[in-house]
N, C-alpha and C positions, 0 to 999 in steps of 0.2 A: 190358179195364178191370176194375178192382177190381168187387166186389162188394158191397154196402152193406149196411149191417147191419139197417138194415129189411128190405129184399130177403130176407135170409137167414134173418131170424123169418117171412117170411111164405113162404118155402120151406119152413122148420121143420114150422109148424103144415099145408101141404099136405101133408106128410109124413105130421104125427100125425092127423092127421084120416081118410087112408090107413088107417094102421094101425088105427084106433080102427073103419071099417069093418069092415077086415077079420075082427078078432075076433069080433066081432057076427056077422059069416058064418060062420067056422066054429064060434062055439057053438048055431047053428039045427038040432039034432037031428033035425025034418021034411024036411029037405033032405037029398037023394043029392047024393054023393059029383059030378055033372054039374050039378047048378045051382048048386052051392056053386063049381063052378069056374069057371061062367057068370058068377057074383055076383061073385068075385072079380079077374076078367079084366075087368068094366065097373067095381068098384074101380079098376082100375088104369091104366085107360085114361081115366075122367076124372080121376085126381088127374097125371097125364100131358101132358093137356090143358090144365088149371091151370096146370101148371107152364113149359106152352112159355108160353102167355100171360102168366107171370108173368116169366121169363125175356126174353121179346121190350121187355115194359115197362120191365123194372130197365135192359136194354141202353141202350134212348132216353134215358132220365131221367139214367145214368151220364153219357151222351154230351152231353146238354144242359145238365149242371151243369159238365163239364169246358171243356165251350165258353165257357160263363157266364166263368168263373173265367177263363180263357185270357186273353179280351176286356179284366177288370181287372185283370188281372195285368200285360195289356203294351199294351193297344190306349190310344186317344188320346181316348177319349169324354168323361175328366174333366177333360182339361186345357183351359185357355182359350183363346180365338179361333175361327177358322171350321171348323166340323167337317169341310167338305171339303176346305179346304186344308191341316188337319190329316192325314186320311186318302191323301192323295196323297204329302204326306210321310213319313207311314207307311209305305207302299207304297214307295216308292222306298228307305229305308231298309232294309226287307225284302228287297229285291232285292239290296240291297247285301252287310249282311249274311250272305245263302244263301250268299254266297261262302265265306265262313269257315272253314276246317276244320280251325283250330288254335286252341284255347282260349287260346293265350298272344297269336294273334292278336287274337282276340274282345276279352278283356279291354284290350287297348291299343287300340279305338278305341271300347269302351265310358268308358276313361280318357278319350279326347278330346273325345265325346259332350258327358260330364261335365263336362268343363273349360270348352266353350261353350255348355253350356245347351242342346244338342240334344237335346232329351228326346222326341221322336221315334226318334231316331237309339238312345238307351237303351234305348227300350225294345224296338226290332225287334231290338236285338243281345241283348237279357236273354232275349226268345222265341226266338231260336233258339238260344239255350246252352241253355237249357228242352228243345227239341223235341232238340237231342244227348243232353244227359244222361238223356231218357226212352230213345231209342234202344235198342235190344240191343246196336248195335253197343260200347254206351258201355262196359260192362263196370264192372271195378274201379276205375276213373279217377274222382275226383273231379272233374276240373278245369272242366269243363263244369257242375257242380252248385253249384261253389264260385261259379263266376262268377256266377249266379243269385242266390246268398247274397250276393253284393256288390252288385247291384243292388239286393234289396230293403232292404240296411243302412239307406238312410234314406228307403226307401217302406215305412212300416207300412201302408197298405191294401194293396197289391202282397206282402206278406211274407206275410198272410191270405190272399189270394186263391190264390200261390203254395203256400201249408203245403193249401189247400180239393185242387189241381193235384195233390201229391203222394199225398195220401191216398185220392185217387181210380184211385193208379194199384197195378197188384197188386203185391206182394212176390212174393220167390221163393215164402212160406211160402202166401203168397195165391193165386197161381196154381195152386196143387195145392187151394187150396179153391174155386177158382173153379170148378176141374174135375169136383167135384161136389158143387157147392152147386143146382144143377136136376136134382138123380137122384130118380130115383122107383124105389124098389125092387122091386122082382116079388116075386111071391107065390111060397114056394117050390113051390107045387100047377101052379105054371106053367112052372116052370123046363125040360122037356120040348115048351112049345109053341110054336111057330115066330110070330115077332115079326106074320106076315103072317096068320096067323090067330086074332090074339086079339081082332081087332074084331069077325069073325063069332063068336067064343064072346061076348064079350061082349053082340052085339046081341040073340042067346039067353038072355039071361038073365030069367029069370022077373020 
């Protein structure tokens, strides 16, 4: 999942704050050349530690907003009548649906959907042109994305909830920032010491 732009200020600033450590370490003139590497090895091990925690939160929250979004984008919660006789129809639709695995399919029995006012039936066929064209498999192919666009033609909260879907999901360009958008850089003083002992220089540190 994408990364969010809060997420990624507040990876920023575990960064600079990092850094901002660090220099304060090594302009401490009283300090040898071993507690300066102490001090900067527990720099880096808690801005580390921030960052998995920061990382494990942005995951959930990503997760929890795509669901959100999911739910109005295609589930039955707004529409009128009995929630669980709606849900059952949902369900069965779903089922139906999974079948699909030709967009030219898809889109002709979202047309028939349409035609009788199964807006159950709508919207389990618009989620899973949705979960195709998020796919890998999907590739350069619109047709699975298009479908989705022709669903939300005349669902403006579904069109919102859908663009909330997209944005949360990474680009190519995204994916190589997702890749390190939770780095914490090492101190080049450390670059020499082994991943498994920088908690005990750390825990040494003055």
């Amino acid at each position: 999942m994408a990364v969010q732009a809060e997420h990624l200020d507040q990876a920023d600033r575990i960064r600079e704050n990092h850094e901002r450590r660090n220099a304060s370490i090594r302009a401490r003139t009283e300090l040898t050349d071993q507690a300066k590497a102490a001090l900067l090895a527990k720099s880096y091990t808690d801005a580390q530690s921030h960052m998995t925690e920061l990382q494990r939160t942005a995951t959930a929250d990503t997760a929890d907003r795509s669901a959100r979004a999911e739910r109005s984008a295609f589930g039955t919660a707004d529409l009128p009548g009995d929630s669980a006789t709606l849900a059952i129809s949902l369900r069965d639709a779903q089922d139906r649906s999974a079948t699909l695995t030709s967009p030219a399919d898809a889109a002709a029995l979202l047309a028939r959907a349409e035609r009788s006012g199964d807006e159950p039936l709508a919207r389990a066929v618009a989620g899973h042109a949705h979960d195709q064209a998020s796919s890998a498999l999907a590739g350069l192919d619109p047709s699975w994305s298009n479908l989705v666009d022709a669903y939300t033609a005349s669902r403006p909260a579904a069109a919102h909830h859908v663009a909330t879907l997209r944005d949360l999901q990474p680009s190519t360009e995204g994916s190589l920032r997702n890749t390190f958008a939770y780095v914490v850089p090492r101190p080049p003083e450390l670059s020499n010491t082994p991943a498994s002992q920088l908690d005990a220089l750390a825990t040494a540190a003055p």
